[in-house]
Structure formats: structure tokens, C-alpha cells
C-alpha positions as CSV (number, residue, x, y, z in Angstrom):
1,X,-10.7,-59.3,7.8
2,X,-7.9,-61.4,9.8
3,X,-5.3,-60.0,12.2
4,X,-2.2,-59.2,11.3
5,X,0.3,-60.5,14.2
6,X,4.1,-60.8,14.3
7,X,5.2,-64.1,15.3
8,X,8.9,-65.4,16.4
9,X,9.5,-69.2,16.8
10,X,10.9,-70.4,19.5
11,X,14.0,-71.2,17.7
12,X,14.6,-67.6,17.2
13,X,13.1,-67.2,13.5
14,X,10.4,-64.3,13.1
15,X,7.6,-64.3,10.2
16,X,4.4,-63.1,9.1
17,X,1.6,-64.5,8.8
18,X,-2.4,-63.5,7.9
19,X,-4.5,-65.7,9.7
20,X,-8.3,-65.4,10.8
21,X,-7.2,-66.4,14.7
22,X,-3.9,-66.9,16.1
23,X,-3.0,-69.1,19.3
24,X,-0.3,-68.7,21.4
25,X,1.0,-71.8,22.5
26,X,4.9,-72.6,21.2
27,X,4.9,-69.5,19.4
28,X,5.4,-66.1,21.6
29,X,3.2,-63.3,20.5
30,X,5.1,-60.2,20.3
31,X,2.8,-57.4,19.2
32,X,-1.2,-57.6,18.0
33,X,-2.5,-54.8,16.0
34,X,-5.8,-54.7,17.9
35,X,-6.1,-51.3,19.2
36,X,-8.4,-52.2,21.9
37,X,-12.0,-51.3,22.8
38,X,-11.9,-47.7,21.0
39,X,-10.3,-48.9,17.3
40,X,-13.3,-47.9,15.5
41,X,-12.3,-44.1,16.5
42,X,-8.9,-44.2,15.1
43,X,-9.7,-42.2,11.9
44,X,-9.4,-38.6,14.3
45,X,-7.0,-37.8,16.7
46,X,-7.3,-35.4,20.3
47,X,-6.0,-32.4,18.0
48,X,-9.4,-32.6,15.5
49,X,-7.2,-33.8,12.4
50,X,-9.1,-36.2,10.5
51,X,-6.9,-39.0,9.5
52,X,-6.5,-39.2,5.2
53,X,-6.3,-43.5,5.4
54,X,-3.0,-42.8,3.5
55,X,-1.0,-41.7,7.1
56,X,-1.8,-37.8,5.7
57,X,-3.6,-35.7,7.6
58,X,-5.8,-32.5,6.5
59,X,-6.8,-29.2,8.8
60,X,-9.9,-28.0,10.1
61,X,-11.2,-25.9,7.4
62,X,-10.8,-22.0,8.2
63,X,-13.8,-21.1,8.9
64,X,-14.4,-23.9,11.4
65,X,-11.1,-22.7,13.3
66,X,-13.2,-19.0,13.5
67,X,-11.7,-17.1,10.1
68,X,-12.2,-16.5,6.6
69,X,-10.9,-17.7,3.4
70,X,-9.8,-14.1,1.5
71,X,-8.1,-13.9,-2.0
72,X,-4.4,-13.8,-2.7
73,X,-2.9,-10.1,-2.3
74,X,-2.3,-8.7,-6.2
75,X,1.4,-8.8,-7.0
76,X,3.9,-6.2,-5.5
77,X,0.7,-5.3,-2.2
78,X,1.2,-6.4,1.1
79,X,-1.1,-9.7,3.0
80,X,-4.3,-9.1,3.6
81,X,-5.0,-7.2,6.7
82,X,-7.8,-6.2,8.8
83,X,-8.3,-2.6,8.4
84,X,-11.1,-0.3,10.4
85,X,-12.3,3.4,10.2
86,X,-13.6,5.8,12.6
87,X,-14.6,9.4,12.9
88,X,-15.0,9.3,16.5
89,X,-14.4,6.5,19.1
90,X,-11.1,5.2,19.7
91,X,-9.9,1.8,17.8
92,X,-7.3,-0.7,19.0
93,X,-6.7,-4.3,17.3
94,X,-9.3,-7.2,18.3
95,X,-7.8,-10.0,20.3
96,X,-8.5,-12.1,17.2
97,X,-6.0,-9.7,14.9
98,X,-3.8,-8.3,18.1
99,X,-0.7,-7.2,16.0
100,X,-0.8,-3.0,15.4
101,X,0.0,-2.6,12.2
102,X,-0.5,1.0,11.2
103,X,-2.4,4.0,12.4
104,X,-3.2,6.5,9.8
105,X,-5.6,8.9,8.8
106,X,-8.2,10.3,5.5
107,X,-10.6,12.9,5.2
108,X,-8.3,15.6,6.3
109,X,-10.6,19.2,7.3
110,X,-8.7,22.5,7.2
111,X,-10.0,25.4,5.4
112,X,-8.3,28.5,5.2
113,X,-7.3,30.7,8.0
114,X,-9.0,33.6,9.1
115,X,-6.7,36.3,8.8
116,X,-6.9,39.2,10.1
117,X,-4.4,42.3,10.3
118,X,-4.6,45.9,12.2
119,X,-2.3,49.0,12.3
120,X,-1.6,50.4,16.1
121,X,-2.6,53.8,16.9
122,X,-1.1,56.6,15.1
123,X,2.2,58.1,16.4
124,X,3.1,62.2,16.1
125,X,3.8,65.3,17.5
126,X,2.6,68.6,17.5
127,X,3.2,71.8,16.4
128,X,2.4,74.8,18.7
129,X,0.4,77.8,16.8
130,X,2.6,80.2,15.0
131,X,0.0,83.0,15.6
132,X,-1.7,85.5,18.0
133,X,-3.6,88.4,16.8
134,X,-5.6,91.6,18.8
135,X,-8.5,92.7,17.0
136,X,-10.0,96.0,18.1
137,X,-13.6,94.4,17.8
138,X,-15.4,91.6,19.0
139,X,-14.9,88.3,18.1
140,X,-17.6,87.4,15.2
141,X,-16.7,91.6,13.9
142,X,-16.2,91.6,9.6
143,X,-13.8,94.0,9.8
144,X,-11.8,94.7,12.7
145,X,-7.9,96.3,13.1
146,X,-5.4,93.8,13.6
147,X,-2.0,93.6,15.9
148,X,0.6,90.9,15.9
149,X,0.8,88.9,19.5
150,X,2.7,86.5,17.8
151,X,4.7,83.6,19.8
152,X,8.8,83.1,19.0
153,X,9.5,81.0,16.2
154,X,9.8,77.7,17.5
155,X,7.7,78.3,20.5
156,X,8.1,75.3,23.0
157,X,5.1,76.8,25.1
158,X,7.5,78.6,28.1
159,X,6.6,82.0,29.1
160,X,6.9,83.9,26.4
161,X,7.3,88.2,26.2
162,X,7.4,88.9,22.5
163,X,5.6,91.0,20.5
164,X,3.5,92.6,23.8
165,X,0.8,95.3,23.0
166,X,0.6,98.0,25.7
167,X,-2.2,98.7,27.7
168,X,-4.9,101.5,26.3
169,X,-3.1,101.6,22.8
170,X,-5.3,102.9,20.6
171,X,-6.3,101.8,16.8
172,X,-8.2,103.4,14.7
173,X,-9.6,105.3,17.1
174,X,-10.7,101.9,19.5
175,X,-9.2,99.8,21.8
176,X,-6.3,97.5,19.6
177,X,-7.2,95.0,22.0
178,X,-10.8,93.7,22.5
179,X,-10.4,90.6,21.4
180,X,-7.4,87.9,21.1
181,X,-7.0,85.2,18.4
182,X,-5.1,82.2,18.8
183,X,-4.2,80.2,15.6
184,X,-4.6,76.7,15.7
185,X,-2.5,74.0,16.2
186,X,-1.1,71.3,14.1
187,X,-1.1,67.6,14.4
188,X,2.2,66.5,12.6
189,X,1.5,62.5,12.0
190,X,4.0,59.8,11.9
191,X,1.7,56.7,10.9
192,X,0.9,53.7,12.4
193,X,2.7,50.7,13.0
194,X,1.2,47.1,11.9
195,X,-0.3,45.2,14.4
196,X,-0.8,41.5,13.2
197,X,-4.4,40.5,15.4
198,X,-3.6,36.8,16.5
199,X,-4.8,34.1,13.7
200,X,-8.7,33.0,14.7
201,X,-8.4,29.8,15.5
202,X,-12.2,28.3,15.0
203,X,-13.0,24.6,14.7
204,X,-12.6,25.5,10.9
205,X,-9.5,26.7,10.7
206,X,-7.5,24.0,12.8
207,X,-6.4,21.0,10.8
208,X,-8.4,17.8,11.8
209,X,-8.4,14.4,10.6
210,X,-12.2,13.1,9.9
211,X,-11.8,9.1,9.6
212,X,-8.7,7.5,11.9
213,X,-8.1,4.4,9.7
214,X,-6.4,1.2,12.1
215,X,-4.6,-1.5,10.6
216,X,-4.2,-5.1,12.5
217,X,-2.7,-8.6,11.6
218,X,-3.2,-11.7,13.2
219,X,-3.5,-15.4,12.2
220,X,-6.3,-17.5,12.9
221,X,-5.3,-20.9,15.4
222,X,-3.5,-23.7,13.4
223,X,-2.6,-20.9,10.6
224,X,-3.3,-19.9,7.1
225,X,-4.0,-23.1,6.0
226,X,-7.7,-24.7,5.3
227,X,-8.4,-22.6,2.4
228,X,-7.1,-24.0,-0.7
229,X,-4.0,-22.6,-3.0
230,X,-6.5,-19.3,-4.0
231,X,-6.9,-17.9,-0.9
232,X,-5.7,-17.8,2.8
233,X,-7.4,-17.6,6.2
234,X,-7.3,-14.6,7.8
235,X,-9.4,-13.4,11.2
236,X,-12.9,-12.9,11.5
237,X,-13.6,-10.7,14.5
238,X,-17.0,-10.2,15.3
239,X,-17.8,-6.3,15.2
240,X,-17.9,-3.6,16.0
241,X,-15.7,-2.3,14.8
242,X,-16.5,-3.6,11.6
243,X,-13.0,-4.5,10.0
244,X,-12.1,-4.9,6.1
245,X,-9.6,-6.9,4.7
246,X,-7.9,-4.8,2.6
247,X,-4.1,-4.7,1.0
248,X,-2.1,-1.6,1.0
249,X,0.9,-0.1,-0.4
250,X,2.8,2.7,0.0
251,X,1.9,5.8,-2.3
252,X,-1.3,7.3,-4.3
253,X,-2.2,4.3,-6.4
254,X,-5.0,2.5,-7.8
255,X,-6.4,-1.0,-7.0
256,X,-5.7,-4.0,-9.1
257,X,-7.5,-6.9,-9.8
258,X,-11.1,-8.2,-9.1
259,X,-10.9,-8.8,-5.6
260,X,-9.7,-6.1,-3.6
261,X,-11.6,-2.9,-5.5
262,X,-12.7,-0.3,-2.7
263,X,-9.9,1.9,-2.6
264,X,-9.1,4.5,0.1
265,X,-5.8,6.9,0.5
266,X,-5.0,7.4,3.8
267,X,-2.0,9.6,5.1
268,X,0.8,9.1,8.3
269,X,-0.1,12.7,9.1
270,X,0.1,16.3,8.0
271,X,2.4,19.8,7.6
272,X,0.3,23.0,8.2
273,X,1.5,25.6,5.3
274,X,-1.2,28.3,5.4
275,X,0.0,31.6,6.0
276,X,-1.1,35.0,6.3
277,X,0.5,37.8,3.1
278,X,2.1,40.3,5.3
279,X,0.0,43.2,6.7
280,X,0.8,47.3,5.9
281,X,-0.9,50.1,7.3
282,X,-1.9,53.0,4.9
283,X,0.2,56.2,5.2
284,X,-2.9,58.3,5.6
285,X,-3.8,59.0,8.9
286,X,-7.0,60.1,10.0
287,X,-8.7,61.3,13.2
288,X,-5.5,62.7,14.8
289,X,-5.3,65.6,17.2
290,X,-3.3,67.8,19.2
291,X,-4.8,70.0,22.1
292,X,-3.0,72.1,24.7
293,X,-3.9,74.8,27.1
294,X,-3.3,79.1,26.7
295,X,-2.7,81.1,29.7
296,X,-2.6,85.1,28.4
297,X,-0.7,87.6,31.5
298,X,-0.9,91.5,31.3
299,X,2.9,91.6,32.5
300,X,5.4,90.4,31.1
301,X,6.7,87.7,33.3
302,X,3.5,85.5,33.0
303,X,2.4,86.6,36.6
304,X,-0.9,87.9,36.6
305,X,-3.2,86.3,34.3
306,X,-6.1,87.9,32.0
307,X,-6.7,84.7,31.0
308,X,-5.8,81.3,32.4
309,X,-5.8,77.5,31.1
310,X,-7.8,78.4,27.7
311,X,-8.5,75.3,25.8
312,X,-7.2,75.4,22.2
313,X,-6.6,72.2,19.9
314,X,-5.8,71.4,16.2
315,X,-9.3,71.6,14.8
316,X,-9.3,75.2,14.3
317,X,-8.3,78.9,15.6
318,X,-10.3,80.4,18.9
319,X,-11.2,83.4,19.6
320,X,-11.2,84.9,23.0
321,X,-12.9,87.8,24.0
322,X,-11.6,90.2,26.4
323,X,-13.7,92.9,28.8
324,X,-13.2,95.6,29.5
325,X,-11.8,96.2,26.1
326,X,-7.9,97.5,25.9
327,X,-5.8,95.6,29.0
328,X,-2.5,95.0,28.4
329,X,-1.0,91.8,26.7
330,X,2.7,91.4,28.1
331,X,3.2,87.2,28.1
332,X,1.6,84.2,27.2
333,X,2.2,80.6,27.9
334,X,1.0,76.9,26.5
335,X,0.6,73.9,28.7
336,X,-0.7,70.5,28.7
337,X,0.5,69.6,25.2
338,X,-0.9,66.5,23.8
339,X,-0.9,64.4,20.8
340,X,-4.1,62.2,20.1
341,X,-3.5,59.1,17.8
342,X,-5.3,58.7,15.4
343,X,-6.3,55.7,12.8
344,X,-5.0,54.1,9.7
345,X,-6.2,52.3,7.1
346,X,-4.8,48.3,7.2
347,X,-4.0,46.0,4.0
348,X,-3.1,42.7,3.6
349,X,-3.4,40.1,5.7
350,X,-5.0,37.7,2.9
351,X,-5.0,34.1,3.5
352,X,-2.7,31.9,1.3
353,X,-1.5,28.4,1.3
354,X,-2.6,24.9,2.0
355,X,-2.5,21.9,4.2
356,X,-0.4,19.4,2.7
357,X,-1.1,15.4,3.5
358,X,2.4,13.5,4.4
359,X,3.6,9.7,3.0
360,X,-0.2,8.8,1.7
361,X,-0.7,5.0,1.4
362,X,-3.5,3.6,-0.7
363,X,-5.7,0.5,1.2
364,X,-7.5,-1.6,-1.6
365,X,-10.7,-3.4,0.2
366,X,-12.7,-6.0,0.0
367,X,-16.5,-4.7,-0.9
């Protein structure tokens, strides 16, 4: 094919002109379209754009610039993204996809709390025995003669004169006093309080996410371009992590279309509303007790002792047996009082309520 040149006479006109060789001689060449030594290579420039021989150019196709061509997002769900999982080892965006886009969670583990409830020692007082009584026999006797020792009404446990029994006095025919019998105490029970045991706390019972799910965008060089009007070129990072490309929206939805069909719910987080139903303690109260020592005096100011520090409790009456039969009983006295908690029975304390997932999203992945 001739050269195209642009000539301009030397009297100032300019044409034209096809011709298989030009000559400069009169005429003053002004520009040649011979693009030197390398015009066979003008089809492609430096930036790897082919030339289209109509002055258009076209891309590099995606995957040559390192992505993938993906299908259009279904109406009304976000771009394509990349989107990985893991129930361990901590993500973060490839440098291919380096724009954080979400971090959310699935697979949420929480069963239900161990509860547990308790009721505190019981609380009480006690009351201190209401009777004393000689026999004129031993103690283990069938049938002996009785005479009142009694304490006051009310008895705090102070030295106490009432009702004293004279020394040598004499019934039916023997000794009144041979042997003394203290009545027993009484345990007078308040109940127990509740005591709410702290909540056990195992691996089971504290709310855990199983699959952290990472969303990332990114665009691969020169674009979206290179993959026709039914798709666009997203990133292809080289695993692991192994990313999808997935859509999303917000809410619990399903997938539409062909393309995007593995669907997944994922959640921004969590609010904790298990509970514990209150705890009571039964009123019953069992295993209580109430003990206290008995000093017995032959005067009446509770200064010389027959008997000293006796040990009496709740449980039952004692008898105590006193030789040589007949010795005066002028005073009597009570000392270390004490009330000994007992146990009661605890209710409630059944677990009730549930974890509930916040804001879910639905992703919608490519198989």
C-alpha cells in the first residue's frame, strides 16, 4: 500500500495526495505517517490494551488481570462480596479484597444455665425448760414420788431460788430427793433465708459464637470490566481462607435466583435473656437444736454446787442422779445457751429463658 503524506507547495497551497513514493524536492514534506522501525507493533500499547483497528480499545479480560467473572447480584441484594467463615483462627481481608466490610457471626452455642439455689442456715432461739422434778427413786424407777423444782416462768437462766426442797424431807417414807429431772429444752425456729449459689458458669452455659463469618470488597486492577454485560469481575484471592462470593441483605430471608443459592444467616451479635425463677426455702426446718448447761446448788444463792455445768439440750429430758440420797436443793442456774441452725428444704431456682440472636442478615453464596 502507498504512503499517505501531507504536502504544501511552495506557493503556500496544501493537498493530499496517495502516491507509491514521494520526493522532496520543491515540495516541503510536512509530516510522513511512517511510524518508524517498530510500526508493525502498533496494534498494543505499554498499558496491554489491544488496539480494536477502529481507534476503540478493549480490556484485559478478568481473569487475566487475576479475578473472576461472578453473576449479577438478584434485585434489591447488595454486589457481590467475598465472604469467609471460621470457627477458630482469626480472619482479616486479603490484600486482593482489602475493604472490611462486616464482621458477624452463626452458629450461636448457649444452653441453658445451670441453676442452682440454697437456703442459709436456720435462724431461732430457744426456750429454757419449764420443768424440774425430785423423784424419791433412782433414775430408770417405774414409780417413784414426785416434787416440783420448777424454774420461774420465763426463766432467763440467772440464779434462780424457787420452789427449793429442804434437806432430809421425807416422801413416802424415802428421801424426796434421790434423783433430779430436768425437762428438755426447746428449739423455737425462725427459718432460713435464701441463699442464691452463684450461676455455674461451664463452657456450656456461656454464650459463644461457633463460625465468625468476615465480609471484604475490593476490585480487581483496571476494574469490573472484562466480563461481559452478565457478570462482573470481582477478586480471586488464593486461599486460605477460602472466600465465597456471596450477596447479602439485611434480615432472615431466602435466596433468589439460580446463581447465588447457599444461604447462611448470620447475626451482628447477641442479648443473654436466661434467667434463674426465684429461689424459696421451705418453712420446715429440720436438724435444729438448742443446748445449754445446769448448775444445781444446795443453798439458795447458787454458791455451793451439788452439781455443776450438767449438759442438757433440746433432744430430750435428763435425768440426774444424786448420792447420798436426800441433800438439799435451794438454787439452780443455766449457762452457755445456744441455738444450733438447722436445715431447710430449697425450691426453685429452675432455669428459664433464651439467648436471643440480634439484627440477623442472610448471605446468599455461590456453591
Amino acid at each position: 500500500m502507498g504512503t499517505i503524506a501531507v504536502l504544501r507547495l511552495a506557493f503556500g497551497c496544501t493537498f493530499i495526495a496517495l502516491c507509491s513514493a514521494c520526493y522532496v524536492g520543491a515540495l516541503e514534506v510536512i509530516g510522513i505517517g511512517d511510524a518508524g522501525p517498530d510500526a508493525e507493533d502498533a496494534g498494543t500499547n505499554d498499558g496491554g490494551v489491544e488496539d480494536g483497528g477502529d481507534g476503540g480499545v478493549e480490556a484485559k479480560s478478568c481473569e487475566a488481570r487475576g479475578g473472576q467473572c461472578v453473576p449479577l447480584r438478584p434485585i434489591g441484594w447488595s454486589d457481590p462480596i467475598l465472604v469467609a467463615m471460621s470457627s477458630g483462627h482469626l480472619l482479616k481481608c486479603p490484600p486482593e479484597a482489602p475493604v472490611h466490610h462486616f464482621t458477624k457471626y452463626t452458629e450461636l452455642i448457649a444452653g441453658p444455665l445451670n441453676c442452682a439455689c440454697g437456703c442459709k442456715p436456720s435462724t431461732g432461739t430457744c426456750k429454757l425448760p419449764t420443768t424440774m422434778t425430785a423423784q424419791n427413786a433412782a433414775c430408770d424407777a417405774p414409780e417413784t414420788a414426785v416434787t416440783s423444782f420448777d424454774p420461774p416462768t420465763a426463766w432467763d437462766g440467772a440464779c434462780s431460788n424457787t420452789n427449793p426442797i429442804a434437806a432430809g424431807k421425807q416422801c413416802d417414807g424415802k428421801a424426796c430427793v434421790e434423783s433430779l429431772t430436768i425437762g428438755p429444752m426447746q428449739a423455737v425456729d425462725e427459718g432460713c433465708e435464701v441463699e442464691e449459689e452463684p450461676i455455674l458458669t461451664g463452657t456450656s452455659d456461656v454464650p459463644r459464637w461457633g463460625v465468625t463469618v468476615l465480609g471484604c470488597e475490593g476490585f480487581p486492577e483496571g476494574g469490573e470490566v472484562g466480563c461481559g454485560s452478565a457478570a462482573k469481575c470481582t477478586p480471586n484471592p488464593a486461599p486460605p481462607p477460602a472466600f465465597l462470593v456471596c450477596v447479602y441483605q439485611e434480615g432472615d430471608l431466602p435466596c433468589e435466583g439460580e446463581s447465588y443459592t447457599d444461604r447462611f444467616v448470620i447475626y451482628s451479635g447477641y442479648d443473654d435473656k436466661r434467667t434463674c425463677t426465684d429461689c424459696t426455702c421451705a418453712p420446715e426446718v429440720d436438724g435444729s437444736l438448742c443446748t445449754a448447761t445446769a448448775s444445781i446448788y444446795a443453798d439458795s444463792l447458787c454458791q455451793t454446787p451439788l452439781i455443776s455445768g450438767y449438759p442438757i439440750s433440746s433432744l430430750d429430758e435428763v435425768c440426774l442422779p444424786l448420792t447420798p440420797p436426800g441433800p438439799a436443793l435451794g438454787s439452780k442456774t443455766l449457762s452457755d445457751v445456744k441455738y444450733h441452725p438447722g436445715t431447710c428444704q430449697p425450691s426453685g431456682g429452675e432455669p428459664t429463658g433464651e439467648v436471643e440472636r440480634l439484627r440477623p442478615s442472610t448471605i446468599c453464596c455461590r456453591p
